[in-house]
N, C-alpha and C positions, 0 to 999 in steps of 0.2 A: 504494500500500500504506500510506502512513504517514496518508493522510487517515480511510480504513478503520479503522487503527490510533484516533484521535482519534477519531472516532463510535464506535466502540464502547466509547470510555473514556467519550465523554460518556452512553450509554447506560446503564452501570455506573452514572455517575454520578448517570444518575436513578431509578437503580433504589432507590438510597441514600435520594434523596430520595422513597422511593415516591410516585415518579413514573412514568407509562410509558416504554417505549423509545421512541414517537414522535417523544419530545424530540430525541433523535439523527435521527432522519427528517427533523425540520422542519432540523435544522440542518446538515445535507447539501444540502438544497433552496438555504435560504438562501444558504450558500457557494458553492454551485455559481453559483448566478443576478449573488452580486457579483464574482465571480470574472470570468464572465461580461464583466458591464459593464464591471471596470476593465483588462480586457485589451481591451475595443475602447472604450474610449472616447477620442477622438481620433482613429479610425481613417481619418474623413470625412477632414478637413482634410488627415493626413498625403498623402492618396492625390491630393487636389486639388493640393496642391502640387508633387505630383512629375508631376502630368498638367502642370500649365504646365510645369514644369521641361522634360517632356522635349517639349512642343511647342515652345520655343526652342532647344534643345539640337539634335533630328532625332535623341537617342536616348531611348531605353524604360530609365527608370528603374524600381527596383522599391523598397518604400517601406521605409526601413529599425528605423525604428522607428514600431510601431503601440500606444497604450494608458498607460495610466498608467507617469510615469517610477518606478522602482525597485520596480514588481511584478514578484514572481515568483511563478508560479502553484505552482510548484516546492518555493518555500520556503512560502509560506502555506500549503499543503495537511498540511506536517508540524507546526502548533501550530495551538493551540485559538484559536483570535479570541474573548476576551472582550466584543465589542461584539456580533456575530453570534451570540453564544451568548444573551446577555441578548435579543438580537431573536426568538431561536428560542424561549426563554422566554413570552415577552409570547405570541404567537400560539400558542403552547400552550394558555399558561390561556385564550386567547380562546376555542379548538376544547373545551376543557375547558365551559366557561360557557355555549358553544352548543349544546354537548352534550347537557348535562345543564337546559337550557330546552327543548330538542327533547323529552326524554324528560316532564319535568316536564307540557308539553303533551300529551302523547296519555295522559298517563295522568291528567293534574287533569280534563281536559274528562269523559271517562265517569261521572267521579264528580260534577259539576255535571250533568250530565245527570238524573241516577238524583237526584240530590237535588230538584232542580226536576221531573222526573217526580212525585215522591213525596209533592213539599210538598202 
Protein backbone atom coordinates (compact mmCIF):
# COMPACT_ATOMS: atom_id res chain seq x y z
CA UNK A 1 0.00 0.00 0.00
CA UNK A 2 2.54 2.77 0.87
CA UNK A 3 4.55 2.10 -2.58
CA UNK A 4 0.97 2.67 -4.20
CA UNK A 5 0.79 5.56 -1.96
CA UNK A 6 4.21 7.17 -3.49
CA UNK A 7 3.31 6.51 -7.26
CA UNK A 8 0.43 8.17 -7.03
CA UNK A 9 2.05 11.14 -5.22
CA UNK A 10 4.60 10.93 -7.94
CA UNK A 11 1.90 10.81 -10.58
CA UNK A 12 0.38 14.11 -8.81
CA UNK A 13 3.57 15.02 -9.05
CA UNK A 14 3.62 15.17 -12.67
CA UNK A 15 0.62 16.07 -13.34
CA UNK A 16 2.17 19.47 -11.68
CA UNK A 17 4.77 19.24 -13.81
CA UNK A 18 2.37 18.62 -16.91
CA UNK A 19 3.71 15.98 -17.32
CA UNK A 20 1.95 12.59 -17.93
CA UNK A 21 1.16 9.85 -15.39
CA UNK A 22 3.45 7.52 -17.02
CA UNK A 23 6.09 9.13 -15.07
CA UNK A 24 4.76 7.01 -12.18
CA UNK A 25 4.52 3.89 -14.54
CA UNK A 26 8.13 4.10 -15.44
CA UNK A 27 8.99 4.59 -11.89
CA UNK A 28 7.18 1.56 -10.42
CA UNK A 29 8.94 -0.58 -13.35
CA UNK A 30 12.04 0.95 -12.32
CA UNK A 31 11.66 0.15 -8.44
CA UNK A 32 10.35 -2.89 -8.90
CA UNK A 33 13.39 -4.27 -11.25
CA UNK A 34 16.16 -2.68 -8.58
CA UNK A 35 14.34 -3.84 -5.86
CA UNK A 36 14.52 -6.99 -7.67
CA UNK A 37 18.32 -7.02 -8.10
CA UNK A 38 19.29 -5.99 -4.66
CA UNK A 39 17.37 -8.50 -2.95
CA UNK A 40 19.19 -11.36 -4.82
CA UNK A 41 22.19 -10.18 -5.42
CA UNK A 42 24.56 -12.29 -3.66
CA UNK A 43 22.11 -14.86 -3.72
CA UNK A 44 24.72 -17.25 -5.83
CA UNK A 45 27.43 -17.22 -3.46
CA UNK A 46 25.27 -17.38 -0.24
CA UNK A 47 23.79 -20.74 -1.53
CA UNK A 48 27.38 -22.04 -2.63
CA UNK A 49 28.58 -21.71 0.45
CA UNK A 50 26.02 -23.22 2.41
CA UNK A 51 26.04 -26.32 -0.23
CA UNK A 52 29.84 -26.82 0.98
CA UNK A 53 28.95 -26.06 4.25
CA UNK A 54 26.56 -28.78 4.47
CA UNK A 55 28.44 -31.30 2.28
CA UNK A 56 31.13 -31.20 5.27
CA UNK A 57 28.74 -31.00 7.87
CA UNK A 58 26.06 -34.37 6.42
CA UNK A 59 23.57 -31.41 7.40
CA UNK A 60 21.11 -29.38 4.98
CA UNK A 61 21.65 -25.81 5.62
CA UNK A 62 19.38 -23.26 4.44
CA UNK A 63 20.85 -19.88 3.45
CA UNK A 64 20.39 -17.37 5.90
CA UNK A 65 20.89 -14.36 4.58
CA UNK A 66 20.31 -13.63 0.77
CA UNK A 67 20.94 -9.87 -1.12
CA UNK A 68 22.19 -6.64 -0.27
CA UNK A 69 23.06 -6.00 3.59
CA UNK A 70 20.44 -3.59 5.16
CA UNK A 71 17.66 -3.69 2.21
CA UNK A 72 14.46 -3.63 3.16
CA UNK A 73 12.12 -4.09 0.50
CA UNK A 74 9.69 -3.04 3.40
CA UNK A 75 11.01 0.01 4.04
CA UNK A 76 12.02 1.26 0.54
CA UNK A 77 8.72 0.64 -0.85
CA UNK A 78 7.37 3.59 1.71
CA UNK A 79 9.65 6.72 0.30
CA UNK A 80 10.26 8.16 -2.83
CA UNK A 81 14.15 7.10 -4.08
CA UNK A 82 15.24 10.32 -5.48
CA UNK A 83 18.00 8.53 -7.65
CA UNK A 84 15.19 6.04 -9.27
CA UNK A 85 12.87 8.84 -9.70
CA UNK A 86 15.50 11.16 -11.70
CA UNK A 87 16.13 7.49 -13.79
CA UNK A 88 12.39 7.26 -14.25
CA UNK A 89 12.76 10.93 -15.57
CA UNK A 90 15.41 10.46 -18.03
CA UNK A 91 13.52 7.41 -19.81
CA UNK A 92 10.45 9.50 -19.86
CA UNK A 93 11.61 12.23 -21.81
CA UNK A 94 13.59 9.48 -23.94
CA UNK A 95 9.79 7.65 -24.65
CA UNK A 96 8.77 11.57 -24.98
CA UNK A 97 11.49 12.37 -27.89
CA UNK A 98 10.73 8.83 -29.51
CA UNK A 99 7.58 9.63 -29.54
CA UNK A 100 7.16 12.46 -30.92
CA UNK A 101 10.04 11.51 -33.91
CA UNK A 102 7.76 8.49 -34.53
CA UNK A 103 4.82 10.99 -35.06
CA UNK A 104 7.09 13.61 -36.69
CA UNK A 105 7.97 10.67 -39.28
CA UNK A 106 4.69 9.55 -40.65
CA UNK A 107 3.44 12.80 -40.83
CA UNK A 108 6.90 14.85 -42.40
CA UNK A 109 7.32 11.94 -45.09
CA UNK A 110 3.59 12.40 -46.87
CA UNK A 111 4.37 15.95 -47.19
CA UNK A 112 7.96 15.33 -48.96
CA UNK A 113 6.14 13.02 -50.94
CA UNK A 114 3.40 15.58 -52.34
CA UNK A 115 6.00 18.11 -52.59
CA UNK A 116 8.56 16.15 -54.64
CA UNK A 117 5.37 14.69 -56.56
CA UNK A 118 4.41 18.37 -57.28
CA UNK A 119 7.82 19.84 -57.87
Amino acid sequence: MAHLSVCLEIAALAAAEKKRYSLAIIYEEICRKEWSQKASRGMQLYIDLYFVASMFSGRAFAPAFAGDRGFDVNLASQQRDKDLLERARIAFEKQAIDAASKIASTVVAPRLCVALCCA
